[in-house]
C-alpha positions in Angstrom: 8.2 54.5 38.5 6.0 51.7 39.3 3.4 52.4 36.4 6.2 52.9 34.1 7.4 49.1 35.1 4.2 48.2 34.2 3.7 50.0 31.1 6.5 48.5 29.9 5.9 45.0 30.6 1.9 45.3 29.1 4.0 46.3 26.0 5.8 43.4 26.3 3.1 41.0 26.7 1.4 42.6 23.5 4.3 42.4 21.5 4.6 38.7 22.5 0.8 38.0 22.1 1.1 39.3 18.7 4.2 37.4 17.3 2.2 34.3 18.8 -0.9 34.8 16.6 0.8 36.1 13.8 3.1 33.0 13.7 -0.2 31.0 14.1 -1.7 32.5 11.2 1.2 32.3 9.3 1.9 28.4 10.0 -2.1 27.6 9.9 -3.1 29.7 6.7 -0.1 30.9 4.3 2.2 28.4 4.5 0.5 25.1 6.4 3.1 22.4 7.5 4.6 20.0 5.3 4.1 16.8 7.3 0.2 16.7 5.9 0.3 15.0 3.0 -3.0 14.8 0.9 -4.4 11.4 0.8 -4.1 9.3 -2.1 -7.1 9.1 -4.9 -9.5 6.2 -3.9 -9.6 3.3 -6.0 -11.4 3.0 -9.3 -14.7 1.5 -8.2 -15.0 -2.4 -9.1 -12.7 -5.3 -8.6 -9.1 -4.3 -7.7 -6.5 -5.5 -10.4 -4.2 -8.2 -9.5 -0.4 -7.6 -9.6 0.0 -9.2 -12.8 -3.4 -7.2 -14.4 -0.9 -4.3 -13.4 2.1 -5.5 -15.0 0.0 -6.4 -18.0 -0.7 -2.6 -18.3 2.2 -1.5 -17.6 4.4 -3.7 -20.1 2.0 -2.3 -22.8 1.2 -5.5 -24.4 0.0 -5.7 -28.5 -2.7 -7.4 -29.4 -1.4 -10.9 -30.3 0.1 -10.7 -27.2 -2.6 -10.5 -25.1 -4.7 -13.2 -27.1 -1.2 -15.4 -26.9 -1.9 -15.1 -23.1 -5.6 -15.0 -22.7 -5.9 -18.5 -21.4 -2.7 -18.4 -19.0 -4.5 -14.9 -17.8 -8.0 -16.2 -16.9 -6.6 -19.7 -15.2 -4.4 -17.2 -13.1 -7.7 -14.9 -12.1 -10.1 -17.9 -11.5 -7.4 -19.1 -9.2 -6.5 -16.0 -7.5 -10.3 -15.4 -7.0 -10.4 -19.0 -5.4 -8.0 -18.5 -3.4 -8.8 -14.6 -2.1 -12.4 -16.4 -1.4 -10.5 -18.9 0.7 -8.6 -15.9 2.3 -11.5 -14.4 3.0 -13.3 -17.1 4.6 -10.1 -17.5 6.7 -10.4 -13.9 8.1 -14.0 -14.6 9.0 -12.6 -17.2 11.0 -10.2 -15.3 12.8 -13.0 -12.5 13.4 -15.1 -14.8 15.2 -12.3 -16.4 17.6 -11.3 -12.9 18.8 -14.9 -12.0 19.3 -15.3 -15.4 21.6 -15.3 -14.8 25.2 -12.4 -16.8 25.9 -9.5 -16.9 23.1 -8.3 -20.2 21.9 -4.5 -19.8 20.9 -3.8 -23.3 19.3 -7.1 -22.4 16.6 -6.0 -19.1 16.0 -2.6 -19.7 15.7 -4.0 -22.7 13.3 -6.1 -19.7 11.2 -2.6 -17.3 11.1 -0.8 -20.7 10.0 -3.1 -21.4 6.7 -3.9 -17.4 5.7 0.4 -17.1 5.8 0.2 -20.1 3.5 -2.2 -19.3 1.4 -0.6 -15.3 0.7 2.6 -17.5 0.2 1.3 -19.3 -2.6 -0.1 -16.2 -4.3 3.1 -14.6 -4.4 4.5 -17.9 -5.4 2.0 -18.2 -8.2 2.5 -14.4 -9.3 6.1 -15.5 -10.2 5.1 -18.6 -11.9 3.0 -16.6 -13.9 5.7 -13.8 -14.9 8.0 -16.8 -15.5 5.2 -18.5 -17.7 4.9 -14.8 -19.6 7.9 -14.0 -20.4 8.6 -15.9 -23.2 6.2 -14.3 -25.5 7.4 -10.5 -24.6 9.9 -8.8 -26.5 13.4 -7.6 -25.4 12.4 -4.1 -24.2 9.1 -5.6 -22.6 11.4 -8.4 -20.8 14.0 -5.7 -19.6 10.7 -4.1 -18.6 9.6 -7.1 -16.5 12.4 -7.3 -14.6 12.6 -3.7 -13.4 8.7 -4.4 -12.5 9.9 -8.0 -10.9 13.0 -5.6 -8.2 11.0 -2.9 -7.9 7.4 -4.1 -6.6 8.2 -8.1 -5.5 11.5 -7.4 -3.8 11.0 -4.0 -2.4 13.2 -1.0 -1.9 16.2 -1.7 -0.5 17.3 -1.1 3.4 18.2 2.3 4.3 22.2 2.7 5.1 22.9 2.5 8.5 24.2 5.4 10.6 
């Protein structure tokens, strides 16, 4: 009667063992989980767009358009590039006051101060710009605009709560 327990229960431990690995193959190689999504494309090498290059494209502007707002276009990249450069320069300062041995708090909370500012102002200008375009689109490119203007500079809305 004893072997017979234990006949039994090596049964049982096989049966189990396999259910385990055929629930591992099943979840690793037919049907992986959901939760890993694949990661995104990388971006197109070169300079990345601006938010308004994007809303250029996607607007679908003609021609006269485009040449309408040429110069309105490249005074809002030189100054986006100016101030990305002064961005820039403001994270190099931050980099080297965490690297210091001992942090100073007033000139980093000085640093934090000016690169809020200065993302402030681009958003700021972004809408001046938008404001400064639409005139010169049509009534399905203005309609356009302002889905563009909810959907990307105000973000989605809060989820409901429970």
């Amino acid at each position: 009667m004893n072997s017979r327990l234990i006949q039994v229960l090596l049964a049982l431990s096989l049966l189990l063992n396999a259910f385990v690995l055929a629930g591992f193959v099943f979840r690793s190689w037919i049907a992986p989980p959901q939760l890993e999504r694949p990661m995104p494309p990388p971006p197109p090498p070169g300079p990345r767009p601006s938010p308004i290059d994007i809303v250029v494209h996607e607007l679908g502007l003609d021609d006269g358009q485009r040449q309408a707002l040429r110069g309105l276009l490249d005074r809002y990249g030189a100054e986006r590039r100016e101030r990305n450069r002064d961005i820039q320069r403001l994270r190099d300062q931050l980099i080297d006051e965490y690297k210091r041995s001992s942090l100073d708090v007033g000139r980093i909370d000085t640093l934090i101060d000016q690169l809020g500012r200065l993302r402030t102002d681009q958003q700021k200008e972004n809408l001046r710009i938008l404001a400064q375009m639409e005139p010169r689109l049509n009534a399905e490119q203005r309609q356009r605009l302002r889905q563009i203007m909810v959907e990307r500079f105000v973000g989605p809305p809060p989820p409901p709560p429970q």
